[in-house]
PANUTI-916496 format. One line per 5 residues: their letters; for each residue x, y, z of C-alpha. Coordinates in Angstrom, 1 decimal, always signed. Layout:
// residues N
A> X/Y/Z | ...
***
This chain:
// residues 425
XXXXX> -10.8/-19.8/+17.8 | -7.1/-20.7/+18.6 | -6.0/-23.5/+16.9 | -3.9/-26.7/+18.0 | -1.7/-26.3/+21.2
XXXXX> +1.1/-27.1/+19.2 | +0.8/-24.4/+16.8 | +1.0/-20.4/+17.7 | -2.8/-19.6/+18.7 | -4.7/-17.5/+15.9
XXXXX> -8.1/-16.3/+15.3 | -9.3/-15.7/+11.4 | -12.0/-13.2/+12.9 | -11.4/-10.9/+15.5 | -10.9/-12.2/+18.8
XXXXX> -13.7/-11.2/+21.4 | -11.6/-10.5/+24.1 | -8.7/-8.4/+22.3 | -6.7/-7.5/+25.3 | -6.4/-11.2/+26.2
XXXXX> -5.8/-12.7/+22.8 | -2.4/-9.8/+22.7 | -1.3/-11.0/+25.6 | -1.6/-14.8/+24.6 | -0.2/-14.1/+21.0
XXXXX> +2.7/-11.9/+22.7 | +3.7/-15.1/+25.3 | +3.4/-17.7/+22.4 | +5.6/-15.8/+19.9 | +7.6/-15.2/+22.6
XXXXX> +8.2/-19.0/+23.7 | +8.2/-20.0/+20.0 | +11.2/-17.7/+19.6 | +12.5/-19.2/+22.5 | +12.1/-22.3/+21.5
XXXXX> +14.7/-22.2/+18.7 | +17.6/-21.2/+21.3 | +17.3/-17.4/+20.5 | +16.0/-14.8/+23.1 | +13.3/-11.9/+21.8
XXXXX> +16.4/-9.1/+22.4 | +18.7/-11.0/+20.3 | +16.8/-11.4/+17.2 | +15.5/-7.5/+17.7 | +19.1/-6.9/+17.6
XXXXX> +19.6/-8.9/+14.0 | +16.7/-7.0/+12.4 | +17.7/-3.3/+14.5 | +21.1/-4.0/+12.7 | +19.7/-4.2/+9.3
XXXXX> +17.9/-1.6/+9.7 | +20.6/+0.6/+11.0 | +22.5/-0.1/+8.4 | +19.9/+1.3/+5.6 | +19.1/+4.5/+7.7
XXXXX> +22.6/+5.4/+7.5 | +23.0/+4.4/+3.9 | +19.7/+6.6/+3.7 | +21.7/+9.9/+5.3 | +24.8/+9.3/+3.7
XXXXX> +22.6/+9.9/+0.2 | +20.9/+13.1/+1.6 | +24.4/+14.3/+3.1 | +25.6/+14.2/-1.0 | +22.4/+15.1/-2.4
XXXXX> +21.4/+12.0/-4.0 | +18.0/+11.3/-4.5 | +16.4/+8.9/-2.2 | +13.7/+7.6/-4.2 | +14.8/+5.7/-7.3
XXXXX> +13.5/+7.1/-10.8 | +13.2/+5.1/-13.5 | +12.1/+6.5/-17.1 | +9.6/+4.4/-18.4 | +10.9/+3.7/-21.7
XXXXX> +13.8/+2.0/-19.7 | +11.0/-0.3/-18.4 | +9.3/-1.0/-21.5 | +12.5/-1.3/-23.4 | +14.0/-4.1/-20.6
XXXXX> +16.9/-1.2/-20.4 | +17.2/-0.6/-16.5 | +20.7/-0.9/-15.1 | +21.1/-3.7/-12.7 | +22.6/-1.4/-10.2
XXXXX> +18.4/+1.0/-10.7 | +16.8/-2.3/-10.1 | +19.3/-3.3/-6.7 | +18.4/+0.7/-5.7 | +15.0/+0.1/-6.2
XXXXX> +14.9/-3.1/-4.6 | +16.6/-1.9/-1.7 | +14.3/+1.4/-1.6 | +10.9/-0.6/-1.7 | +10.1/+2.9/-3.9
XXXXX> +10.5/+4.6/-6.7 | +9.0/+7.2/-9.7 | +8.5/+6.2/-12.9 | +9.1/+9.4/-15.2 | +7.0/+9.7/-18.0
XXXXX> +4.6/+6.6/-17.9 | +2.1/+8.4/-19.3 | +2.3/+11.6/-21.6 | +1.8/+14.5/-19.8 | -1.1/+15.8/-22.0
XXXXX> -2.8/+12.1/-21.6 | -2.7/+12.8/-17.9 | -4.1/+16.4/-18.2 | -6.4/+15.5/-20.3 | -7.4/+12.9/-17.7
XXXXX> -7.5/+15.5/-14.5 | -10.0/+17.3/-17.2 | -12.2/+14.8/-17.7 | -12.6/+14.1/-14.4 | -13.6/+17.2/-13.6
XXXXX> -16.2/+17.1/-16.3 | -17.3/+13.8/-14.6 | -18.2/+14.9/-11.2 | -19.3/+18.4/-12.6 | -21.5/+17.2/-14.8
XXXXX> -23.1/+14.7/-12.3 | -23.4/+17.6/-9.8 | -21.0/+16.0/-7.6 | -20.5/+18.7/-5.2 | -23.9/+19.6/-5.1
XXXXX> -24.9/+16.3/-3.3 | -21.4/+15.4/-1.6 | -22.1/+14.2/+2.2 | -18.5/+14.7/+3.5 | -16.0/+12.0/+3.8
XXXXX> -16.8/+8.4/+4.2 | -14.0/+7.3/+6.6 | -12.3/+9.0/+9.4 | -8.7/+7.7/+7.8 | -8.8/+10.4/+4.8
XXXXX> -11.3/+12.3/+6.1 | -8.6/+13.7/+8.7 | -6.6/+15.3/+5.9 | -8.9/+18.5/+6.2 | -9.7/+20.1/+3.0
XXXXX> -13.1/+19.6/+1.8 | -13.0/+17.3/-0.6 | -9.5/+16.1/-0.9 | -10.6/+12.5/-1.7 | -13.0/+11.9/-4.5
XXXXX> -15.0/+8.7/-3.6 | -15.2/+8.1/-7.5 | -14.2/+4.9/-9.3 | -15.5/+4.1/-12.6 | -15.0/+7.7/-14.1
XXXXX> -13.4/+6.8/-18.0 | -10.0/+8.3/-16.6 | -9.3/+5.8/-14.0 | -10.6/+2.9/-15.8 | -8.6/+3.7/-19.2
XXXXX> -5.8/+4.1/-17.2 | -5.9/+1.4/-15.3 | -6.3/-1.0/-18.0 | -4.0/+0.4/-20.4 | -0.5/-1.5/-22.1
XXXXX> +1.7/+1.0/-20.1 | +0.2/+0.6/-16.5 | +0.7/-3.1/-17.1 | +4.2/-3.1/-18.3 | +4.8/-0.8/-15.0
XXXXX> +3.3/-3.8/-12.8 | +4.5/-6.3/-14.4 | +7.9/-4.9/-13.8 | +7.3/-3.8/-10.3 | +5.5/-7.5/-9.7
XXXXX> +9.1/-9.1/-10.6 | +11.0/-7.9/-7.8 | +8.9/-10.3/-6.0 | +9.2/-14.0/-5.0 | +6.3/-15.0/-6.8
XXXXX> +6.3/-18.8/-6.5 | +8.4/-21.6/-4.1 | +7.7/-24.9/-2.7 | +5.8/-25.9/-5.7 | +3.1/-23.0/-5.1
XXXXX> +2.3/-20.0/-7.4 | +1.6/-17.2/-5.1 | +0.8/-15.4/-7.7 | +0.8/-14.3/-11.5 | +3.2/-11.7/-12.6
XXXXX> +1.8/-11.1/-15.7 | -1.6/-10.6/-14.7 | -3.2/-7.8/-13.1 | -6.3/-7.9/-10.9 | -7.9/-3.9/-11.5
XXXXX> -8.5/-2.8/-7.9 | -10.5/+0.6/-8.2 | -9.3/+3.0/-5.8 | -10.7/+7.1/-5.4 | -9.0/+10.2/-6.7
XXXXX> -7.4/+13.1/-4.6 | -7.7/+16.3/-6.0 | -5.9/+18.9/-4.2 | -6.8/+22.4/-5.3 | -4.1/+25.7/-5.0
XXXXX> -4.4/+27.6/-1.5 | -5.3/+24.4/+0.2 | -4.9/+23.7/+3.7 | -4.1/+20.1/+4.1 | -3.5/+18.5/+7.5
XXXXX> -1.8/+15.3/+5.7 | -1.4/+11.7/+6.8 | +0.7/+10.3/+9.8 | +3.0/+7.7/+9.1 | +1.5/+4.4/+8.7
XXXXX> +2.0/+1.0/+7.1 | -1.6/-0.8/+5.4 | -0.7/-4.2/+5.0 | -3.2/-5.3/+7.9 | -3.6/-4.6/+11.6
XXXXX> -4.0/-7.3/+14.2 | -4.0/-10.3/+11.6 | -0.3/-9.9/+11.1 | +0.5/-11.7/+14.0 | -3.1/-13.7/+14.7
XXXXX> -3.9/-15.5/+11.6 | -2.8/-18.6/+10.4 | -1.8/-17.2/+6.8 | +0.6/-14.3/+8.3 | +2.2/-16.3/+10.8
XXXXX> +3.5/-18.1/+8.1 | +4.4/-15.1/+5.9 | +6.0/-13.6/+8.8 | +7.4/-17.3/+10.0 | +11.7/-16.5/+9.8
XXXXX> +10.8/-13.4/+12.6 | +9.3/-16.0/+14.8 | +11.3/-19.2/+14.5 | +15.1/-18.7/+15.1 | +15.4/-18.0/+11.5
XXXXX> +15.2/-14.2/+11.3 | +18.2/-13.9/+8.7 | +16.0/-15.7/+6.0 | +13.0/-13.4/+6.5 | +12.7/-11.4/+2.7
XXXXX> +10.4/-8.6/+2.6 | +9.9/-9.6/-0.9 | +8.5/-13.0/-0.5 | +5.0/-13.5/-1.6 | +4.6/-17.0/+0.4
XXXXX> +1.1/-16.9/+2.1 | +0.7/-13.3/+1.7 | -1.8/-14.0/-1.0 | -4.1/-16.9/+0.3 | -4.2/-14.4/+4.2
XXXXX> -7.8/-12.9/+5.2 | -7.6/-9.4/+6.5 | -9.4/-8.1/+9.5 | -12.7/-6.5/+8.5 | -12.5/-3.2/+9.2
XXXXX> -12.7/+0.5/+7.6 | -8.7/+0.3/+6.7 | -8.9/-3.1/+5.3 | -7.4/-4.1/+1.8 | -8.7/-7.3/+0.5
XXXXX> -6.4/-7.7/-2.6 | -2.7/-8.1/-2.3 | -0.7/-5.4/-3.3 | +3.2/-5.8/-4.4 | +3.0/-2.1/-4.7
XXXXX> +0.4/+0.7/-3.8 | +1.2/+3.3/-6.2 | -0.8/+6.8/-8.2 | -0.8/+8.2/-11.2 | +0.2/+12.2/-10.8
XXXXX> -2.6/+14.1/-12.8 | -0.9/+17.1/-11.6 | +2.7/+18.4/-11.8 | +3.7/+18.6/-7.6 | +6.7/+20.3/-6.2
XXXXX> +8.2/+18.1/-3.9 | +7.7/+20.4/-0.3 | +3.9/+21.1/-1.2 | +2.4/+18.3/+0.6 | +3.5/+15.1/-0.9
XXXXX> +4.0/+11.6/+0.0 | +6.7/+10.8/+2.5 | +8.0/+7.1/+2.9 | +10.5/+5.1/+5.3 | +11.7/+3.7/+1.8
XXXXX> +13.4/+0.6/+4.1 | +10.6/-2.9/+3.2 | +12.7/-4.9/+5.8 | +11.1/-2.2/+8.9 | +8.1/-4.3/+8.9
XXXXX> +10.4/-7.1/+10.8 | +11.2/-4.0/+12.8 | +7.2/-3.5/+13.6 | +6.4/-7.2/+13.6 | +8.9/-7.5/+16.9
XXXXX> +8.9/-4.6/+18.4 | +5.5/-5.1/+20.4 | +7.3/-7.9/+21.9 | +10.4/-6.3/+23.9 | +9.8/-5.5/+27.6
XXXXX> +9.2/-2.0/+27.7 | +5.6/-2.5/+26.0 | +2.6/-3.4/+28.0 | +1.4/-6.7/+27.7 | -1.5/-5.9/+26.3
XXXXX> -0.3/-3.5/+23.6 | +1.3/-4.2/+20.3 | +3.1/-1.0/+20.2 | -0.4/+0.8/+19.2 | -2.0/-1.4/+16.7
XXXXX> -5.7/-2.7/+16.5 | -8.6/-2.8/+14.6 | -10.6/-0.2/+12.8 | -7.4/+1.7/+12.5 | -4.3/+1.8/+10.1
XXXXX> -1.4/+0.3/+11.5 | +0.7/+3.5/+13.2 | +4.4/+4.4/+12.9 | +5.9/+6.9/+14.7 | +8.5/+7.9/+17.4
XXXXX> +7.6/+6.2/+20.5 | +8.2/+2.9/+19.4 | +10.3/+3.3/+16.2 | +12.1/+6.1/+16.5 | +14.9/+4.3/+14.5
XXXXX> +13.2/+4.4/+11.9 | +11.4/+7.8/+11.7 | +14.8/+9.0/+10.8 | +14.7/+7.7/+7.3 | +11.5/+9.3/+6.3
XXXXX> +12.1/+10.7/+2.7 | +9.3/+12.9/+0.7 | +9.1/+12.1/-3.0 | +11.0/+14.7/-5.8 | +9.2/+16.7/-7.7
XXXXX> +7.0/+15.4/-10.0 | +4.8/+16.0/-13.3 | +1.5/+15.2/-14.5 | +2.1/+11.4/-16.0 | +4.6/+10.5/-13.6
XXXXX> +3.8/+7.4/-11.0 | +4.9/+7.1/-7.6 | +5.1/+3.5/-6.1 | +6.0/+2.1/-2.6 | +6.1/-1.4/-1.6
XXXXX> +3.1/-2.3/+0.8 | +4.7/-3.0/+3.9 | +6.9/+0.6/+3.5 | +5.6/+3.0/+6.2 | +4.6/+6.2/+4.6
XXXXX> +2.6/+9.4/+5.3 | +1.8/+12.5/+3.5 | +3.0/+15.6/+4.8 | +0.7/+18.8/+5.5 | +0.6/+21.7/+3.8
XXXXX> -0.6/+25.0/+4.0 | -1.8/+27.3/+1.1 | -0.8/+25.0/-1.6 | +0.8/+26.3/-4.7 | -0.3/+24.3/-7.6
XXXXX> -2.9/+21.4/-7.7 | -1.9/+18.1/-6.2 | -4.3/+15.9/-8.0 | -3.8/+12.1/-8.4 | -5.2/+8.8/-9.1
XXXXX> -4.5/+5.7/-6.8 | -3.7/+2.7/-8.8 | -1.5/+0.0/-7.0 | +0.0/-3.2/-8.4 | -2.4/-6.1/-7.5
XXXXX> -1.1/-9.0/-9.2 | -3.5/-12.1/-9.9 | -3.7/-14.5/-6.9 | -6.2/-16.1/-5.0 | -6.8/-13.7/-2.7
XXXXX> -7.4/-10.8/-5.3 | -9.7/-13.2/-7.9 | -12.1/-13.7/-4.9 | -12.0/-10.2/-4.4 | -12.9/-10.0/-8.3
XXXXX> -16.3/-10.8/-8.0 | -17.3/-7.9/-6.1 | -15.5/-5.8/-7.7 | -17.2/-6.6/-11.0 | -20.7/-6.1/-9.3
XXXXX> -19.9/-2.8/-7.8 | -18.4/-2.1/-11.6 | -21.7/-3.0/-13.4 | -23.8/-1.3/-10.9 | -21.7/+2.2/-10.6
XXXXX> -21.4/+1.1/-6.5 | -18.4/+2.0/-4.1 | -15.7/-0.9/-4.0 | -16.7/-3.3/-0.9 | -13.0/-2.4/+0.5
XXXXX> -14.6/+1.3/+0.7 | -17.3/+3.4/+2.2 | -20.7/+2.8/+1.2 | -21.7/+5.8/-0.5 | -22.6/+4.8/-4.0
XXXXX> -21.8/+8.2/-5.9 | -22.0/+6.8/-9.1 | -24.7/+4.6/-9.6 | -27.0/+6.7/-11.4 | -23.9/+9.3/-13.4
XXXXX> -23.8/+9.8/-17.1 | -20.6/+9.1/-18.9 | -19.5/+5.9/-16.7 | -17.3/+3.5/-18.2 | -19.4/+0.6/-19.1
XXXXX> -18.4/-3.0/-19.8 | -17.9/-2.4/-23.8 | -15.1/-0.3/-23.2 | -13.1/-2.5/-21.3 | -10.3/-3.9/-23.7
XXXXX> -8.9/-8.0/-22.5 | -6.4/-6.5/-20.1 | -9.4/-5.0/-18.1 | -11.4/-7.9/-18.8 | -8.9/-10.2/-17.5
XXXXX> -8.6/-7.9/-14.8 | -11.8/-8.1/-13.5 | -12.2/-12.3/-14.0 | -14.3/-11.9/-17.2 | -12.0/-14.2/-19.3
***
């Protein structure tokens, strides 16, 4: 239910009538914008100016072959040896590649055992198709492995290197003001995620451009109003893409697209080396654009019950009929080689592009940076059921691959990172 007349309406589950609780939230952002002597074009106009600034920094790079993406070797990062000038790149990016965080033959060796995981436990043999219509679009058959608990994923997602790569990537982040914590830097909630495996000669119909930090909640719950406050409140020059403040106490939206942890980054693990034009992730490598997306549903030209496409049960679109601004700064990923990682902020709008008649496997593992917070210790708990039980992730598809498999990693095998990763210490 909405709350107090003096605060902006919200609704922690999703409203019944949807059409009418956009068209409320639209008029009270907009007379709370008001309010503060500031009209809805004018502070468009502060955030369209930022952004305009980083497209064109973006195709100046291109125009002298610069890379895009940052890359950072990983020895950099676990030696404390990256240039300020990476880290303002990076931080500017919301993006980079991490060269060589794992040995390439650890990561083959990985892709390998997978495949004797899922072979093995006659995985193809009793596949039902995809789970969700979201990756089930991408059209290859499968692409995404609905596996978690194989000993790949889990060694690698609670290994020293993976956590000196979060930790880092967690410290671009605000992590605590006004006497709060948001969250801990140094420790990292394990949020199991599926594989892709990509085989050579695919046809892949890719990902449109998208953004997953949520949907409709953005602007209706309590939690986000206030992560997303400076937009809203005459303030917009204060709003800081990298400020954890509320992000990590907000529900999400149930839904098949939800996230319940919060992320700092998404990220995977290449098990594969990929050439950059053969299908790869894509990113608007700009984190400030989600101002860009939080306002945009609110200028004129949108209908009143419309937030510029978004709504429940669906990622959160990008694309050129509201942001065509930004479309122009979409930038694929270099080429990269089995034991590099790829990370993107989780507000940066990304997609994957098709391809057809892939050369090369494009096979990775999806491990993001979830550092510890409330929001991701709650999620914890189920994730240590579906752990001890072999189930899918609550966040994903009920389909329970793995319940009855040899060779899953089992609870002696988790060393204290993974431990404390899954609230068991």
């Amino acid at each position: 239910m909405p709350a107090a007349a003096t605060e902006l309406p919200h609704w922690e589950s999703v409203p019944e009538d949807l059409p009418g609780a956009i068209r409320e939230i639209k008029s009270a952002l907009r007379a709370r914008i008001a309010a503060s002597g500031r009209s809805v074009e004018e502070v468009f106009a502060v955030v369209e100016r930022r952004i305009a600034e980083r497209v064109a920094e973006i195709g100046s790079d291109r125009r002298q072959g610069k890379a895009v993406w940052p890359v950072l070797d990983y020895a950099d990062i676990a030696h404390g040896t990256v240039r300020d000038e990476q880290r303002d790149l990076v931080k500017r990016r919301g993006c980079l590649v991490v060269r060589g965080h794992f040995d390439r033959e650890q990561a083959l060796a990985w892709d390998a055992g997978i495949v004797d995981y899922v072979e093995r436990n006659r995985f193809f043999e009793n596949y039902r198709g995809p789970g969700d219509d979201f990756f089930g679009s991408v059209g290859s058959k499968p692409e995404i492995y609905p596996i978690y608990w194989s000993p790949a994923q889990m060694q690698a997602r609670q290994s020293d290197r993976m956590a000196t790569v979060q930790a880092f990537l967690n410290s671009f982040w605000r992590h605590q003001s006004g006497g709060v914590r948001w969250f801990d830097p140094d420790r990292h909630a394990l949020y199991p995620d599926r594989i892709r495996r990509r085989p050579p000669g695919a046809d892949s119909a890719g990902l449109g451009t998208h953004s997953d930090p949520g949907t409709l909640d953005l602007w209706m719950t309590s939690a986000y109003q206030k992560a997303f406050r400076h937009l809203f409140d005459g303030t917009v020059e204060e709003y800081d893409p990298w400020d954890a403040a509320h992000r990590t106490a907000g529900p999400q939206y149930p839904g098949s697209t939800m996230c319940s942890a919060f992320r700092t980054f998404q990220g995977w693990t290449a098990l594969s080396d990929m050439d950059h034009d053969q299908g790869v992730l894509h990113a608007v490598p700009i984190p400030e654009a989600m101002a860009y997306l939080m306002l945009r549903p609110l200028l004129t030209d949108v209908p009143e019950d419309d937030m510029c496409g978004v709504t429940v049960n669906q990622v959160f679109p990008a694309g050129h009929k509201w942001h065509a601004d930004l479309m122009e700064a979409l930038s694929g990923i270099p080429d990269v080689r089995a034991g590099d990682s790829v990370w993107w902020h989780c507000d940066v709008i990304h997609s994957v592009a098709p391809v057809a008649d892939q050369q090369g496997w494009g096979n990775v593992m999806y491990i993001p940076a979830a550092p510890w917070c409330p929001r991701n210790e709650e999620y914890a708990a189920s994730v240590r059921e579906a752990f001890r039980t072999g189930s899918s992730p609550a966040d994903f598809p009920a389909e329970h691959y793995e319940r009855d498999w040899e060779g899953r990693f089992t609870v002696e095998q988790l060393n204290d990172t993974g431990r404390r990763g899954l609230g068991l210490d």
